[in-house]
LOGUMI-325544 format. One record per residue: residue number from 1; chain; x, y, z of N, C-alpha, C, O in turn. Coordinates in nm, 2 decimals, padded with zeros to 4 digits. Each point is the difference from the previous one (the first is absolute). Layout:
BEGIN
NODE    nr   kette       nX       nY       nZ      caX      caY      caZ       cX       cY       cZ       oX       oY       oZ
NODE   NUM       A        X        Y        Z        X        Y        Z        X        Y        Z        X        Y        Z
...
***
This chain:
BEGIN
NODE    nr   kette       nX       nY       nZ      caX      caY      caZ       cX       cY       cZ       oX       oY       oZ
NODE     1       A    00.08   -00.12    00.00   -00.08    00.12    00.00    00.09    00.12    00.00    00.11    00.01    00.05
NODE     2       A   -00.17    00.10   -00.11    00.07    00.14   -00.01   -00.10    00.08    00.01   -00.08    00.00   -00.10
NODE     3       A    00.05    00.08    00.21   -00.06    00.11    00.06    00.04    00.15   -00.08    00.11    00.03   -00.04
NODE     4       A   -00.22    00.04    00.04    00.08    00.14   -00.03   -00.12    00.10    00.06   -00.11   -00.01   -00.05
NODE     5       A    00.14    00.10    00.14   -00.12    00.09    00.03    00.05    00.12   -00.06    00.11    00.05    00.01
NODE     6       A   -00.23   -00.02   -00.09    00.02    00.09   -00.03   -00.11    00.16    00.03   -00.12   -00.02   -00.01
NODE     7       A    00.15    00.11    00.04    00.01    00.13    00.08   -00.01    00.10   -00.09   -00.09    00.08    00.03
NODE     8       A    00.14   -00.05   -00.14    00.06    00.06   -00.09   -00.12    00.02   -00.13   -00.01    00.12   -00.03
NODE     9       A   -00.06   -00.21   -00.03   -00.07   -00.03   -00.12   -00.12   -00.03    00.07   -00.01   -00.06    00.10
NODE    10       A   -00.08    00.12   -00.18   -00.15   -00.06    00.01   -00.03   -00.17   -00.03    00.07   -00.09   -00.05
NODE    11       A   -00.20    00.10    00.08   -00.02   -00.14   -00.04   -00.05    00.00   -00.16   -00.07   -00.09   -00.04
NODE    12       A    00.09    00.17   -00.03   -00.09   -00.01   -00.20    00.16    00.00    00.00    00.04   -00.11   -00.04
NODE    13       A    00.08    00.19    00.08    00.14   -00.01   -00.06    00.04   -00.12    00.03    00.03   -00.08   -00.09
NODE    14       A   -00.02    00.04    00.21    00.01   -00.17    00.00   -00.05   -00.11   -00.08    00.08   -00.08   -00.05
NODE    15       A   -00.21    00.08    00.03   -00.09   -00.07   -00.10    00.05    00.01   -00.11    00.03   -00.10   -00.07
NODE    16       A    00.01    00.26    00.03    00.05    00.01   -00.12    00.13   -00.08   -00.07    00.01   -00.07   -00.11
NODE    17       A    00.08    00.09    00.21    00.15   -00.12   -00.01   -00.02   -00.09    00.00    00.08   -00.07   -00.06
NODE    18       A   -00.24    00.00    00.16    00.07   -00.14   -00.01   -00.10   -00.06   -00.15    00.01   -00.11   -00.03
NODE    19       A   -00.10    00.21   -00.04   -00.04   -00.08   -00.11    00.04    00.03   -00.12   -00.04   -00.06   -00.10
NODE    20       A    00.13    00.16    00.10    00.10    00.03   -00.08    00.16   -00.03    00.01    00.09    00.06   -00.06
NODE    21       A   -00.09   -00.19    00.16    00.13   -00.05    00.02    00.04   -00.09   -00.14   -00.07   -00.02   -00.10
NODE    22       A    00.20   -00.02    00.11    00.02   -00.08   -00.08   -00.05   -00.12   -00.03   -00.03   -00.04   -00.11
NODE    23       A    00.04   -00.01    00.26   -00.01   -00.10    00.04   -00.16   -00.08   -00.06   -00.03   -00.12    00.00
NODE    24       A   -00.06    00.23   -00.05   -00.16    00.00   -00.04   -00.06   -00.11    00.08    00.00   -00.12   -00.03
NODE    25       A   -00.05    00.21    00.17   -00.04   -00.03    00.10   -00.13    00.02   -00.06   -00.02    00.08   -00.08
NODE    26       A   -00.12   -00.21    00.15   -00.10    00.03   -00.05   -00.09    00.00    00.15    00.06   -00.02    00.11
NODE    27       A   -00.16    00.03   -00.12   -00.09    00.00    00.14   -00.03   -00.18    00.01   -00.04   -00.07   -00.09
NODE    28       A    00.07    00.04    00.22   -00.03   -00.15    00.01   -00.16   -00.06   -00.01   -00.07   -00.07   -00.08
NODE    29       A    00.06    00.21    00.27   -00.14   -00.03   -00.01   -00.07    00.11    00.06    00.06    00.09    00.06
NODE    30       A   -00.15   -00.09   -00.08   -00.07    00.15    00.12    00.07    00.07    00.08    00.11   -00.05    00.03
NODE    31       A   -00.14    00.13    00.01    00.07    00.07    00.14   -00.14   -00.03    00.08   -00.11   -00.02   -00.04
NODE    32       A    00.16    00.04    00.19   -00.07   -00.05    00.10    00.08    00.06    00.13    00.12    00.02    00.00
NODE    33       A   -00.19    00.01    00.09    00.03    00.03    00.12    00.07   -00.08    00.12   -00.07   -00.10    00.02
NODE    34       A    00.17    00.10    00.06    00.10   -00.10    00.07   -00.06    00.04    00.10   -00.07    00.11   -00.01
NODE    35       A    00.08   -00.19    00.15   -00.01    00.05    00.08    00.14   -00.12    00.10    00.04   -00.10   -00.06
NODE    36       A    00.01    00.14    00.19    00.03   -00.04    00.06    00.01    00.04    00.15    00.00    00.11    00.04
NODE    37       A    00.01   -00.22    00.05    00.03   -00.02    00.15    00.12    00.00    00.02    00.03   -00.12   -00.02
NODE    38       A    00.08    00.18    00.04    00.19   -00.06    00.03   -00.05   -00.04    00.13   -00.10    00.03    00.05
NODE    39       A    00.20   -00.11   -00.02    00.02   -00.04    00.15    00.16   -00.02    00.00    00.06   -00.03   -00.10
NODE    40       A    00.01    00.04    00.22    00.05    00.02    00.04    00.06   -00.05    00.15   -00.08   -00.04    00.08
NODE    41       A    00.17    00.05   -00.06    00.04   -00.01    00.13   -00.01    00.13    00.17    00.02    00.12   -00.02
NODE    42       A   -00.04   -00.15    00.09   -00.01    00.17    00.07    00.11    00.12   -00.02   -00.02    00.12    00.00
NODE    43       A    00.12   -00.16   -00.01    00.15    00.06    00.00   -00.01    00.01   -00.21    00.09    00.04   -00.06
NODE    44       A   -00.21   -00.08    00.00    00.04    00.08   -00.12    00.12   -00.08   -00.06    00.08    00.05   -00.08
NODE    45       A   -00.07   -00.13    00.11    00.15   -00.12   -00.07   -00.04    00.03   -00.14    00.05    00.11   -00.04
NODE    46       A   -00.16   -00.18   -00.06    00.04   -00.01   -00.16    00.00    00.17   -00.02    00.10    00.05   -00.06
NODE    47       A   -00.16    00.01    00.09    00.02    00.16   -00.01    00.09    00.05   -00.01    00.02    00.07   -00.11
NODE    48       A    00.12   -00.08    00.23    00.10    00.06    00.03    00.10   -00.11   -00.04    00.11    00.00    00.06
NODE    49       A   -00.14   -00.10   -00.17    00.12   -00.07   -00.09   -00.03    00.08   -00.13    00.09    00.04   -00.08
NODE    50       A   -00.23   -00.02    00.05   -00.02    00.05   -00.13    00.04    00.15   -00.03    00.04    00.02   -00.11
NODE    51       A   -00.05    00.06    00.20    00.04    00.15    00.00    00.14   -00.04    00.03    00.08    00.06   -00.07
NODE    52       A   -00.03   -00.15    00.17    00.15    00.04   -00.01    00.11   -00.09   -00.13    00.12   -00.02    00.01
NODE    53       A   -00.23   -00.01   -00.15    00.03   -00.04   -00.08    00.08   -00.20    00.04    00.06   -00.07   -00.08
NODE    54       A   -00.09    00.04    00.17    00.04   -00.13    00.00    00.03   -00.10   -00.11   -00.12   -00.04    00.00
NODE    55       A    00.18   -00.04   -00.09    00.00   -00.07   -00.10   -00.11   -00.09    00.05   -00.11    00.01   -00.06
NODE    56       A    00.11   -00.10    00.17   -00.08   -00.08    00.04   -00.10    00.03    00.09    00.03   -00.01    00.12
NODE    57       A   -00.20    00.04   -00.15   -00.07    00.02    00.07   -00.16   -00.05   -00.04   -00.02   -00.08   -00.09
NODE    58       A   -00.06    00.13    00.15   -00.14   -00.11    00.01   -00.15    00.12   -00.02   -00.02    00.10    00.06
NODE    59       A   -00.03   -00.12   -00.11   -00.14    00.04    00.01   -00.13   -00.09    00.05   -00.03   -00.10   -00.06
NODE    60       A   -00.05    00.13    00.17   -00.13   -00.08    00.01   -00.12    00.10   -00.01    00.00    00.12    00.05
NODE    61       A   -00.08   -00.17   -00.10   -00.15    00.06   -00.03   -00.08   -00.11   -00.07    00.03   -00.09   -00.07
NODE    62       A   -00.13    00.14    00.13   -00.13   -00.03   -00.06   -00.11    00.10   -00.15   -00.08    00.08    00.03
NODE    63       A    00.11   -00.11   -00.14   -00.05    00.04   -00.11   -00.14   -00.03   -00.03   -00.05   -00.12    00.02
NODE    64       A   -00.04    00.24   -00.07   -00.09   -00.09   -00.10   -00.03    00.15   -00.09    00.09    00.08    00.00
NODE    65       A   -00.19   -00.07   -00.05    00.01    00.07   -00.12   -00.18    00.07   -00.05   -00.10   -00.07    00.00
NODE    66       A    00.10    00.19   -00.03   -00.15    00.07   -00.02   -00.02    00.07    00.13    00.11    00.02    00.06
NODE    67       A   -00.20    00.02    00.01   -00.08    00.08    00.12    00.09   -00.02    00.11    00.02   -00.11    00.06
NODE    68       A    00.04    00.23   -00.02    00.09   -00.03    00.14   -00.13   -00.05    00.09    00.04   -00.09    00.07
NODE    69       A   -00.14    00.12   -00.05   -00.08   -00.03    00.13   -00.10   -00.08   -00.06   -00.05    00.02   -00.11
NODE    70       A    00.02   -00.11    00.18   -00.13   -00.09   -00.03    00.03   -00.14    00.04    00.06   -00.02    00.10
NODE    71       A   -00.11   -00.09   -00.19    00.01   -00.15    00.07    00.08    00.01   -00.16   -00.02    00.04   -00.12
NODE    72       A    00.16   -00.14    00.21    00.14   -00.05   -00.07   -00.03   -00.15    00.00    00.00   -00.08    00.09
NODE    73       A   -00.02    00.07   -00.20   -00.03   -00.18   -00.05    00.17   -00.06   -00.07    00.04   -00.12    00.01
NODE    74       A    00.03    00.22   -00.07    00.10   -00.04   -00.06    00.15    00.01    00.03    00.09   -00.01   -00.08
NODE    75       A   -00.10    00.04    00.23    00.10    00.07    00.03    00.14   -00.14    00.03   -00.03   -00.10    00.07
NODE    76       A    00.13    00.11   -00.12    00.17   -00.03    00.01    00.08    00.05    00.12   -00.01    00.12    00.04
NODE    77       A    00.10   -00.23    00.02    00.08    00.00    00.05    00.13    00.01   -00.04    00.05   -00.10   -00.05
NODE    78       A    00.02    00.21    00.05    00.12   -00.02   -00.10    00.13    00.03    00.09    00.03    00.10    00.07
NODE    79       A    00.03   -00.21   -00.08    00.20    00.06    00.07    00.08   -00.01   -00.12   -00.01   -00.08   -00.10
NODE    80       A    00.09    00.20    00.12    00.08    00.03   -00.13    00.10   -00.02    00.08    00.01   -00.01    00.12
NODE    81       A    00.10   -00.01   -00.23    00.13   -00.07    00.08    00.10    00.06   -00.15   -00.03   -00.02   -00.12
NODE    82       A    00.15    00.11    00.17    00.03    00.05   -00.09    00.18    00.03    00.06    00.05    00.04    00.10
NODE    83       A    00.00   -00.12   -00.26    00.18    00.05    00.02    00.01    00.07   -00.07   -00.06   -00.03   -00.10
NODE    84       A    00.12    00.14    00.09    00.04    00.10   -00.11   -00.12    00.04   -00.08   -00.09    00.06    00.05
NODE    85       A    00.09   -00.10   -00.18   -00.11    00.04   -00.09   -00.06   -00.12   -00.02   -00.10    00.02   -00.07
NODE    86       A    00.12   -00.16    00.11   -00.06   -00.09   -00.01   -00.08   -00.09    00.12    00.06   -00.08    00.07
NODE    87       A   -00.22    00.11   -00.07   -00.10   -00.03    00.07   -00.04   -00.16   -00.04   -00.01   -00.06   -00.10
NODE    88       A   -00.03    00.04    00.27   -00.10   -00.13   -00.06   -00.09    00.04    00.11    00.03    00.08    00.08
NODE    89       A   -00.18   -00.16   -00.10   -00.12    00.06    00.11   -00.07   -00.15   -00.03   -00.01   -00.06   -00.10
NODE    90       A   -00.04    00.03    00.23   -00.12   -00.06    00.04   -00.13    00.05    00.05   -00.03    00.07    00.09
NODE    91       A   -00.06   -00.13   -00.20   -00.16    00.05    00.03   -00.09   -00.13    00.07    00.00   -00.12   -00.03
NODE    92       A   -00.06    00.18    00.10   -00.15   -00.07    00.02   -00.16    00.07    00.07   -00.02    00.09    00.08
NODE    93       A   -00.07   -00.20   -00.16   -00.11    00.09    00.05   -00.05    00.05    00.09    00.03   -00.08    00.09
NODE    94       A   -00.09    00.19   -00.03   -00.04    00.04    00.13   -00.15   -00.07   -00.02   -00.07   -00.03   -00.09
NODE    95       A    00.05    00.02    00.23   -00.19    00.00    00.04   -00.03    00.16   -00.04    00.07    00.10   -00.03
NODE    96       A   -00.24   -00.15    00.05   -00.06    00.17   -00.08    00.02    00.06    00.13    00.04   -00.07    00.10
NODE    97       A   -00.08    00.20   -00.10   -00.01    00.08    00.06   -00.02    00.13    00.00    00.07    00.05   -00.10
NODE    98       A   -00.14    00.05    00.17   -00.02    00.11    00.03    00.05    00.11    00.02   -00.04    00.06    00.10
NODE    99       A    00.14    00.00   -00.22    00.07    00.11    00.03   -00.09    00.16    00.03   -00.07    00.03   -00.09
NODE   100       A    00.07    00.06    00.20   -00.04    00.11    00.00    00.06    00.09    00.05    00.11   -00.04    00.05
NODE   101       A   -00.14    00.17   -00.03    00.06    00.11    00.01    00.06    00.03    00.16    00.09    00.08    00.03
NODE   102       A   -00.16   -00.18    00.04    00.07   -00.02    00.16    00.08   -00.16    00.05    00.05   -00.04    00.10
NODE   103       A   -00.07    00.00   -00.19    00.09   -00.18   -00.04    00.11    00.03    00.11    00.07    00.09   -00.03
NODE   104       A   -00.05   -00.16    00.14    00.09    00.05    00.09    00.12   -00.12   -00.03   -00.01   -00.08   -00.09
NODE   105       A    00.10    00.07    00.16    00.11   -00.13    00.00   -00.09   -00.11    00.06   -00.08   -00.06   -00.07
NODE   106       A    00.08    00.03    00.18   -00.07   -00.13    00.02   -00.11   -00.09   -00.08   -00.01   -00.13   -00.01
NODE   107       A   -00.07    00.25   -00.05   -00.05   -00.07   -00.15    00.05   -00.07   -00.09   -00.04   -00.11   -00.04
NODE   108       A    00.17    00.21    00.00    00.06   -00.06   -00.10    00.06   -00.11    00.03   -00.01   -00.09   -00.08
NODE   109       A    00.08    00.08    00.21    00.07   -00.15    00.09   -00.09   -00.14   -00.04    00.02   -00.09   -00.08
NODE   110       A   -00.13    00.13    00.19   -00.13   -00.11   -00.04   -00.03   -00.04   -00.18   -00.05   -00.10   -00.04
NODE   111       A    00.08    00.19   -00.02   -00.07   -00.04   -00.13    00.12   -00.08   -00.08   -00.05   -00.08   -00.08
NODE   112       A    00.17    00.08    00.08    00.12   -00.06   -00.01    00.00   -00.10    00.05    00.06   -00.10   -00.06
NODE   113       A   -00.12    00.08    00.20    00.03   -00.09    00.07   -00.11   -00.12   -00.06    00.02   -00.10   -00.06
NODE   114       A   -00.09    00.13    00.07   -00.14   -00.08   -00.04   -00.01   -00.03   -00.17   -00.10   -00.05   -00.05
NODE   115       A    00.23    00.07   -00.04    00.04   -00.04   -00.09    00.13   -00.10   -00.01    00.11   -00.01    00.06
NODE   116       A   -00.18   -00.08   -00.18    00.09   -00.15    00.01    00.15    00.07   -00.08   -00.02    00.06   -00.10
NODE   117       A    00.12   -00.07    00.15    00.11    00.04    00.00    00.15   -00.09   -00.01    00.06   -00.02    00.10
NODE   118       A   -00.02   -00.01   -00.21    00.14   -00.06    00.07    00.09    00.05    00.11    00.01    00.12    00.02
NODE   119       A    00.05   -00.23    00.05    00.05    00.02    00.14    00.08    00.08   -00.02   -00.02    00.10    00.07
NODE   120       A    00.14   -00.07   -00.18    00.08    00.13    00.00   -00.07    00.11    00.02    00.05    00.07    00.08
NODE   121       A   -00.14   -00.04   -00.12   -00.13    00.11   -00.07   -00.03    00.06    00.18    00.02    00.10    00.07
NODE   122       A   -00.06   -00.24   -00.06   -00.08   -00.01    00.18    00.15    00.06    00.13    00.01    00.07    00.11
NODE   123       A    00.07   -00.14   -00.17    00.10    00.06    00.11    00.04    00.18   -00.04    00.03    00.08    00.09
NODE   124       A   -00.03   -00.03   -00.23    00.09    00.16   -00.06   -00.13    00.05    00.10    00.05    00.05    00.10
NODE   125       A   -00.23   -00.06   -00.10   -00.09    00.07    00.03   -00.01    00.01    00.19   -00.04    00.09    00.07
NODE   126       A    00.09   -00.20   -00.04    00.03    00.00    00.15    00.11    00.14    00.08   -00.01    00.06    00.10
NODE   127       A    00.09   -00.04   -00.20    00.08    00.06    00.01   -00.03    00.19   -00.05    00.07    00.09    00.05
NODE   128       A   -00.16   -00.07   -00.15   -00.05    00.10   -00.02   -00.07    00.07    00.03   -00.04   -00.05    00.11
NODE   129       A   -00.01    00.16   -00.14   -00.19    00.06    00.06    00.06    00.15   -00.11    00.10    00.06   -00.02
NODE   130       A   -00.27   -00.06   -00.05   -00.03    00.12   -00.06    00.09    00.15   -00.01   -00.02    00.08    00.09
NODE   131       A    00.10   -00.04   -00.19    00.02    00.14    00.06   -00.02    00.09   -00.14    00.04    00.12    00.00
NODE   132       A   -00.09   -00.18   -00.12   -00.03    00.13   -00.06   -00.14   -00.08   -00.11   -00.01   -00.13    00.00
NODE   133       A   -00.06    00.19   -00.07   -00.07    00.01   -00.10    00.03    00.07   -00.10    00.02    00.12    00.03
NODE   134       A   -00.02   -00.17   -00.20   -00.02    00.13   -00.09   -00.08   -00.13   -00.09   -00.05   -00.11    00.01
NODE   135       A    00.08    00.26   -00.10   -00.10   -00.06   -00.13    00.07    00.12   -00.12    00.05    00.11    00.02
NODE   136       A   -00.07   -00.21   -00.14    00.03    00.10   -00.12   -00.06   -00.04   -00.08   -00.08   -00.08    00.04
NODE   137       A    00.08    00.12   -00.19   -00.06   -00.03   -00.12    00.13   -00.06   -00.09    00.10    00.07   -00.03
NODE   138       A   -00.11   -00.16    00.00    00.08   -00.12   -00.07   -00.01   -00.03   -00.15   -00.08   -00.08   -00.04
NODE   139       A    00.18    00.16   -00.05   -00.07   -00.06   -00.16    00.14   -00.08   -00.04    00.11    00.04    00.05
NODE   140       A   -00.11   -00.17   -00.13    00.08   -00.14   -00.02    00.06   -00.01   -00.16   -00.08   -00.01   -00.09
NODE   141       A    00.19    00.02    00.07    00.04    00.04   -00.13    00.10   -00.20    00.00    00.03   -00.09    00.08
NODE   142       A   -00.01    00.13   -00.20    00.07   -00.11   -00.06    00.08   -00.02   -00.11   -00.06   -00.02   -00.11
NODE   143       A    00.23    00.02    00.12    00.07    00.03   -00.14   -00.04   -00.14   -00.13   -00.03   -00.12    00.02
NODE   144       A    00.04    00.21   -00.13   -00.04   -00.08   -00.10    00.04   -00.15   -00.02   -00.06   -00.10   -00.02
NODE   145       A    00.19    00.11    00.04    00.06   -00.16    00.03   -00.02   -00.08    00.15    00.06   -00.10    00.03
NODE   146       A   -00.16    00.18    00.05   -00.08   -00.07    00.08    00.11   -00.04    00.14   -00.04   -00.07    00.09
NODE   147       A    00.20    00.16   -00.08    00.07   -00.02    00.09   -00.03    00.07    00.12    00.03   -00.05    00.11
NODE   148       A   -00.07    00.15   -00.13   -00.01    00.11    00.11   -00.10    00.03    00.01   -00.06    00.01   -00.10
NODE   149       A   -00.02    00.00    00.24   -00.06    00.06   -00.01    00.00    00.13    00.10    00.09    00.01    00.09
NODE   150       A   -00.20    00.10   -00.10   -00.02    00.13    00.04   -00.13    00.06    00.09   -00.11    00.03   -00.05
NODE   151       A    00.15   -00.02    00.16   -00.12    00.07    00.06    00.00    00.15    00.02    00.11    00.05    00.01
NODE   152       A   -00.20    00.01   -00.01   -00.01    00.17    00.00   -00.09    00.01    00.17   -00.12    00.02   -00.02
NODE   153       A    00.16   -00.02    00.15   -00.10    00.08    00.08   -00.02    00.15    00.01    00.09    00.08    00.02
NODE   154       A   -00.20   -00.04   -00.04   -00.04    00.13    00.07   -00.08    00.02    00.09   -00.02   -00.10    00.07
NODE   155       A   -00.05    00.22   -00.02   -00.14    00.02    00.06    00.04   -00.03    00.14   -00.10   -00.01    00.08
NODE   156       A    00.20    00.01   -00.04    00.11   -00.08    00.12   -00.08    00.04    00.14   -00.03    00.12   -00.01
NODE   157       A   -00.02   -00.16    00.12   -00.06    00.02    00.11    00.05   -00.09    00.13   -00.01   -00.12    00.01
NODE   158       A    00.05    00.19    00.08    00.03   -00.08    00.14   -00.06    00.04    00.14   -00.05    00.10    00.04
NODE   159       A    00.07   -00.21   -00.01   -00.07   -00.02    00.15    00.03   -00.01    00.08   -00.03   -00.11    00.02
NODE   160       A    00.11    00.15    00.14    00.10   -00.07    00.06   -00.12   -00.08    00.13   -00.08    00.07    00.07
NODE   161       A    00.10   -00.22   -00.08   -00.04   -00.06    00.09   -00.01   -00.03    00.10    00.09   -00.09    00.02
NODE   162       A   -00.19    00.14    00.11    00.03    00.01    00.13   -00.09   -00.14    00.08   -00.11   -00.06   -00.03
NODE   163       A    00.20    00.04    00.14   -00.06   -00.14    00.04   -00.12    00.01    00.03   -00.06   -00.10   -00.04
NODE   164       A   -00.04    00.21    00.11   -00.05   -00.02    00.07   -00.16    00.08   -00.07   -00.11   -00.06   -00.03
NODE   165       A    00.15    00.19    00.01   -00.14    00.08   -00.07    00.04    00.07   -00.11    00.07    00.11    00.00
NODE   166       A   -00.12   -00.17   -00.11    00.03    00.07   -00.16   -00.08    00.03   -00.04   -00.11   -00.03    00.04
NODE   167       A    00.13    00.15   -00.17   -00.07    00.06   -00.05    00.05    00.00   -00.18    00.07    00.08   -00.06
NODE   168       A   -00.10   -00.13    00.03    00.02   -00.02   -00.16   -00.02    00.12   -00.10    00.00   -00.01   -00.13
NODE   169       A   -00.03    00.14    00.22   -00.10    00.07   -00.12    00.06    00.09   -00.08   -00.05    00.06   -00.10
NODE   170       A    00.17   -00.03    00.14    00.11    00.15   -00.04    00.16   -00.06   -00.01    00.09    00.02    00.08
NODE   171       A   -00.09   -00.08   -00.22    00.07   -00.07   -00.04    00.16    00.06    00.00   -00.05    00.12    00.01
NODE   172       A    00.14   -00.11   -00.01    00.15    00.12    00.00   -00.01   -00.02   -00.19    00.00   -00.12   -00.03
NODE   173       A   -00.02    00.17   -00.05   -00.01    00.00   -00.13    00.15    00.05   -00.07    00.05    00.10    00.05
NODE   174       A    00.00   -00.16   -00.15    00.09    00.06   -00.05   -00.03   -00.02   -00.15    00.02   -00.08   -00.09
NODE   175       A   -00.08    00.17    00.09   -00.05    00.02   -00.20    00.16    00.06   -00.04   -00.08    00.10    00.04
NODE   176       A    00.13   -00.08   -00.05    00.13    00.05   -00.06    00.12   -00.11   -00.07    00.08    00.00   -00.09
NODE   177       A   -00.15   -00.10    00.21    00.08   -00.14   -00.06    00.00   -00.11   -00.08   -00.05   -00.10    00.06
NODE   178       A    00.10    00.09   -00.19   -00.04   -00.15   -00.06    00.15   -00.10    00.07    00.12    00.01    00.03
NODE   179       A   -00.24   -00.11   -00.04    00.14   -00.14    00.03    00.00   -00.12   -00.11   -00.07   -00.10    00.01
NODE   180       A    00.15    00.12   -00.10    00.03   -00.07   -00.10    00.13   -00.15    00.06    00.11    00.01    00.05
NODE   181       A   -00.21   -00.15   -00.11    00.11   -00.10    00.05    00.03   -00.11   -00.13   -00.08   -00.02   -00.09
NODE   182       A    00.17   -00.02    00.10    00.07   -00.13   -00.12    00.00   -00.07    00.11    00.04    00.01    00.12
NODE   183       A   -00.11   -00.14   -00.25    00.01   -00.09    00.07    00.02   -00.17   -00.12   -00.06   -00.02   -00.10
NODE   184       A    00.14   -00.05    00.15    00.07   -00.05   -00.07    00.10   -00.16    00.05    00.07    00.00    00.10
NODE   185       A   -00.10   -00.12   -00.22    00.10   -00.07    00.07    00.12   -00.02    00.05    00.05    00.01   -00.11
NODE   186       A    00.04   -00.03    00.18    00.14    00.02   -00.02    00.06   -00.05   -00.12    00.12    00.02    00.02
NODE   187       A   -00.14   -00.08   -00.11    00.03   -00.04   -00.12   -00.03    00.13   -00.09    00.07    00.03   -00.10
NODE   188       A   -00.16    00.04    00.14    00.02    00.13   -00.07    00.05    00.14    00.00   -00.02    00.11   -00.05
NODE   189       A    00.10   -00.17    00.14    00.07    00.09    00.05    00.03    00.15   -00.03   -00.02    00.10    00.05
NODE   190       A    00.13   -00.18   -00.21    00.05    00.09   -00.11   -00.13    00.13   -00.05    00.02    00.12    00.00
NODE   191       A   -00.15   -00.19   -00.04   -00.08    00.04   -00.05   -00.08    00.13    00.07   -00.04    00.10   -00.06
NODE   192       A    00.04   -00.12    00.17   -00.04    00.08    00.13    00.05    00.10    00.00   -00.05    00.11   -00.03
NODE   193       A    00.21   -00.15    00.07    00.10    00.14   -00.02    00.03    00.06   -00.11    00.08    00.09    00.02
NODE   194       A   -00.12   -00.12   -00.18   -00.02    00.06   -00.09   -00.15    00.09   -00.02   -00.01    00.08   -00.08
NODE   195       A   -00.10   -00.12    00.17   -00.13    00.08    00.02    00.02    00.09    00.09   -00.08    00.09    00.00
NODE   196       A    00.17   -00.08    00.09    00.03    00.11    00.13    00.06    00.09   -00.07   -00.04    00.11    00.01
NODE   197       A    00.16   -00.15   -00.10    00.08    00.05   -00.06   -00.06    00.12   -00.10    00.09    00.08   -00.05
NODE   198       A   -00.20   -00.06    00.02   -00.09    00.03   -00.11   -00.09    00.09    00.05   -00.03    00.10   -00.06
NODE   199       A    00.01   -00.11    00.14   -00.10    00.11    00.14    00.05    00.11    00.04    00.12    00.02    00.03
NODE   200       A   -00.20    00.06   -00.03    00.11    00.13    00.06   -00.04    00.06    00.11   -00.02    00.12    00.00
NODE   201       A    00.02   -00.25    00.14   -00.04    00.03    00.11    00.12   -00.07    00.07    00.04   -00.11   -00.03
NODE   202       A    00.00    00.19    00.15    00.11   -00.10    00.09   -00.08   -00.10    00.10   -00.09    00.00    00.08
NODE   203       A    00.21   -00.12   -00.13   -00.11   -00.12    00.08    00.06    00.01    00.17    00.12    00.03    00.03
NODE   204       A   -00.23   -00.05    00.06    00.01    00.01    00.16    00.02   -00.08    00.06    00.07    00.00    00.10
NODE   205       A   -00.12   -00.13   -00.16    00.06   -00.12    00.04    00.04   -00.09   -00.07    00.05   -00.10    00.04
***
């Protein structure tokens, strides 16, 4: 994976490069709305590997996708596990459940919990609890020779997650920001860094 935030360009100028890339990136599939739960350790561990740039670090959350609030039928368990620029992740299904604007931690505990889980899965979530929410708007691109592919986030909204009484309603918004990512097998290495190479945004990660 190769990250790039970019700060600097709108989101039609971004659009613009990546469908006018060389590489003739086409739209996969719809764009669609992300939503996510991180979790975490108390002390903030995958946080403060990821900000302090660590080669080796971890992501856990819970994913699903459309209406941040309402009943979550489709929601994912995902740990990312990442060396350098090369990620692997484990998914599995969550039970449904009831996301809303006051969803406190112990909710989310119980609702994890009460989901069938492999034991790795069951031991990272023992160890975590809630500390942020966002959501963005997600459009899915795909180079012509089918190596790379391209996501565009905008619409960017966060939450910071408190254990006990939340309030979902007044999101920290950063409209100024797109987050553009490659994503790619390590066999394609070459091809990847000839798509970064072609962008004229500095990559962040």
């Amino acid at each position: 994976e190769r990250k790039f935030a970019i700060a600097g360009a709108s989101l039609a100028e971004v659009e613009h490069h990546v469908r006018h890339h060389p590489a003739l990136f086409f739209a996969e599939y719809a764009p669609r709305s992300v939503n996510n739960i991180y979790l975490d350790s108390p002390a903030l561990r995958n946080y403060q590997q990821n900000m302090d740039g660590h080669t080796q670090r971890a992501k856990l959350r819970a994913r699903w996708y459309g209406q941040l609030f309402g009943d979550v039928s489709q929601a994912v368990l995902e740990h990312k596990c990442k060396l350098g620029h090369v990620g692997t992740k484990q998914s599995a299904r969550l039970a449904p459940f009831e996301f809303g604007p006051h969803t406190c931690a112990p909710e989310v505990r119980r609702w994890l919990e009460a989901s069938s889980l492999p034991e790795n899965l069951v031991h990272e979530i023992r160890q975590a609890e809630p500390t942020l929410v966002n959501h963005y708007r997600r459009q899915y691109f795909r180079s012509a020779d089918r190596q790379v592919r391209l996501t565009i986030d905008s619409d960017l909204g966060f939450f910071r997650f408190l254990r006990h009484t939340n309030s979902f309603l007044g999101p920290v918004a950063v409209p100024a920001l797109v987050v553009l990512e490659l994503k790619y097998p390590d066999a394609a290495s070459a091809e990847a860094a000839a798509v970064a190479n072609d962008l004229p945004f500095r990559m962040t990660r």
